[in-house]
C-alpha positions in Angstrom: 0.0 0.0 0.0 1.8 2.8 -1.1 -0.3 5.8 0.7 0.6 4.1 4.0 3.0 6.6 5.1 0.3 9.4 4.3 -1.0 12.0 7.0 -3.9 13.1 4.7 -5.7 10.8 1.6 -7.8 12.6 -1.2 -11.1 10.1 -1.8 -9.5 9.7 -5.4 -6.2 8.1 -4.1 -8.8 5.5 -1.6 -10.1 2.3 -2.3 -11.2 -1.0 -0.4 -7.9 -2.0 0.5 -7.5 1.5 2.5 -9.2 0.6 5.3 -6.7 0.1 7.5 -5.3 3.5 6.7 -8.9 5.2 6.7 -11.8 3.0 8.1 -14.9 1.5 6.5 -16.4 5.0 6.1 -13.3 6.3 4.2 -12.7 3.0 2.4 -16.4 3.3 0.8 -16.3 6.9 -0.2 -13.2 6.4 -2.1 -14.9 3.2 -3.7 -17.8 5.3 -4.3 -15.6 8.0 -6.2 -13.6 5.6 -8.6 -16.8 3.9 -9.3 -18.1 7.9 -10.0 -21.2 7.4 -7.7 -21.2 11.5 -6.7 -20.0 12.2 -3.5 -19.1 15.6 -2.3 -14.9 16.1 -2.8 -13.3 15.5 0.4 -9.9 13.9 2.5 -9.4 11.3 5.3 -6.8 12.2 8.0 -5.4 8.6 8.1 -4.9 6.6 11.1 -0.8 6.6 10.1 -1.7 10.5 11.5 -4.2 9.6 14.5 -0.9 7.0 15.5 1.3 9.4 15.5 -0.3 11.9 17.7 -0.6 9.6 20.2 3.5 9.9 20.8 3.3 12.9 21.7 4.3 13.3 25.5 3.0 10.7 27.8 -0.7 10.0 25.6 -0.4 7.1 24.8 0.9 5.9 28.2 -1.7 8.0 29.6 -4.4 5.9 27.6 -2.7 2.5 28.8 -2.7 3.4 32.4 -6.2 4.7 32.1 -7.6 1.8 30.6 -5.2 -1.0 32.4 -7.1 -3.0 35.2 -10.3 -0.9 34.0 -13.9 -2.6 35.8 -16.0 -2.0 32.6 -18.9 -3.0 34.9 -18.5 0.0 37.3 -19.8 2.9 35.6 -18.5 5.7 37.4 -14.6 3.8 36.9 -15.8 3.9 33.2 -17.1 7.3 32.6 -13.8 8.7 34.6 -11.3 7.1 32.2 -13.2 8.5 29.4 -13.1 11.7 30.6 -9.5 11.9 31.6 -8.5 10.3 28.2 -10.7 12.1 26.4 -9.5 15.4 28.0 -5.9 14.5 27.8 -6.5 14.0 24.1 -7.8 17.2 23.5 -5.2 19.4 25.6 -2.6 17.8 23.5 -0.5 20.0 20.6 -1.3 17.9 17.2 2.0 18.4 15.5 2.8 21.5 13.2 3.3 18.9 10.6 -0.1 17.5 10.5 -1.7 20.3 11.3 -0.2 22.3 7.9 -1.4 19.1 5.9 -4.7 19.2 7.3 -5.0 23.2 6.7 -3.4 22.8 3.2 -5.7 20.1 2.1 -8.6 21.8 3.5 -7.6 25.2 1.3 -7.1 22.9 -1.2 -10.9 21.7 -0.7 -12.3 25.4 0.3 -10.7 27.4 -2.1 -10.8 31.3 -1.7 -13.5 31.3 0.7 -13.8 28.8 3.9 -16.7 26.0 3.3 -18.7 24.0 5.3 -17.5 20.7 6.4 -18.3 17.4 8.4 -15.8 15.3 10.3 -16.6 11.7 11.0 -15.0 9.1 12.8 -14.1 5.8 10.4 -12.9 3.0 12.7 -10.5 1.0 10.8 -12.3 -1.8 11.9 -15.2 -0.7 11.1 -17.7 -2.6 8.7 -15.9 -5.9 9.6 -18.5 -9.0 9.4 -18.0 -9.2 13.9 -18.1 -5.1 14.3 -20.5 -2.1 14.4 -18.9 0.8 15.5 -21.8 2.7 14.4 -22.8 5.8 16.6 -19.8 5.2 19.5 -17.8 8.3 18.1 -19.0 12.0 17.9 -19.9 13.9 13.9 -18.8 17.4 13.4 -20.9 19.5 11.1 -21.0 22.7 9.5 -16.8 23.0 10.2 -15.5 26.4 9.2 -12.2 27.3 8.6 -8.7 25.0 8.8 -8.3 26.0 12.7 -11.7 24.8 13.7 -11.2 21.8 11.2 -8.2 20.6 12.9 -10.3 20.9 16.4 -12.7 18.8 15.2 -10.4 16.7 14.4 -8.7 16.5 17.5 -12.2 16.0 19.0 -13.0 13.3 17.0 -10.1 11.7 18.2 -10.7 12.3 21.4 -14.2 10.6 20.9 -12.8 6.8 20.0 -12.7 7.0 24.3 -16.5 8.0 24.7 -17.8 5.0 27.3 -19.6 3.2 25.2 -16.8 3.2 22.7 -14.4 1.7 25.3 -16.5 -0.8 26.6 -17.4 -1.8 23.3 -13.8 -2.6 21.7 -12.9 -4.6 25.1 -16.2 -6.4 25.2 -15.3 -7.9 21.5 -11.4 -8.0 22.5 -10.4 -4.9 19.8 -7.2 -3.3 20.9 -8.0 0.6 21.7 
């Protein structure tokens, strides 16, 4: 796969055998676009990216020690790693890198004048014949602008640790 060391993925350069790099969600849409069903232009922020933030400082340590010994049954234990994880995630600095691919791509997309645009979550193992990640992570719509873009992003990130999300991927044994 030769877009595996990619940050960012146009739908044109996706197809099936992207979904480890972009999820189901991603995987179809650039399906859909080689097989010229219209879809709306658009990019995935590849999980090669998503990876790579979490090596920043201590998060991915932070998520491990969160999650370690974890009582899915106790709700309160639950909702408190999510939270911490989830906030941890979000207080992080994405790097200046990523964050000038995602801006460039999105200028790219937006042209002169900002547009309007969603941000979904695509698990990688999403659409998988033993998975349904549907609804665990958080959409972002009506995104303005490359510096609320890469919030969202971030966010959406940040939202692979919602509760249900967590309790899901170790209730069918799924790495988080």
């Amino acid at each position: 796969m030769e877009n595996k060391d990619k940050n960012i993925l146009w739908f044109k350069d996706i197809t099936k055998d992207s979904l480890p790099l972009v999820g189901g969600k991603g995987a179809n849409l650039g399906e859909m676009w080689h097989n010229k069903i219209p879809v709306p232009p658009g990019f995935a922020v590849t999980s090669k990216a998503y990876f790579d933030f979490l090596k920043i400082g201590s998060l991915k340590q932070k998520l491990q020690s969160e999650l370690r010994g974890l009582n899915l049954d106790n709700s309160k234990e639950l909702i408190t790693a999510s939270e911490n994880i989830e906030t941890a995630i979000k207080r992080a600095k994405m790097p200046s890198v990523l964050i000038g691919e995602i801006t460039e791509a999105y200028k790219q997309l937006s042209g002169s004048h900002d547009i309007l645009v969603a941000v979904r979550s695509s698990a990688t193992a999403e659409d998988l014949p033993d998975a349904s990640f549907a609804g665990q992570q958080k959409t972002f719509l009506n995104i303005s602008g490359a510096e609320d873009l890469v919030k969202a992003v971030k966010d959406g990130w940040a939202s692979l640790f919602e509760p249900r999300a967590i309790f899901y991927r170790a209730d069918k044994k799924y790495d988080n």
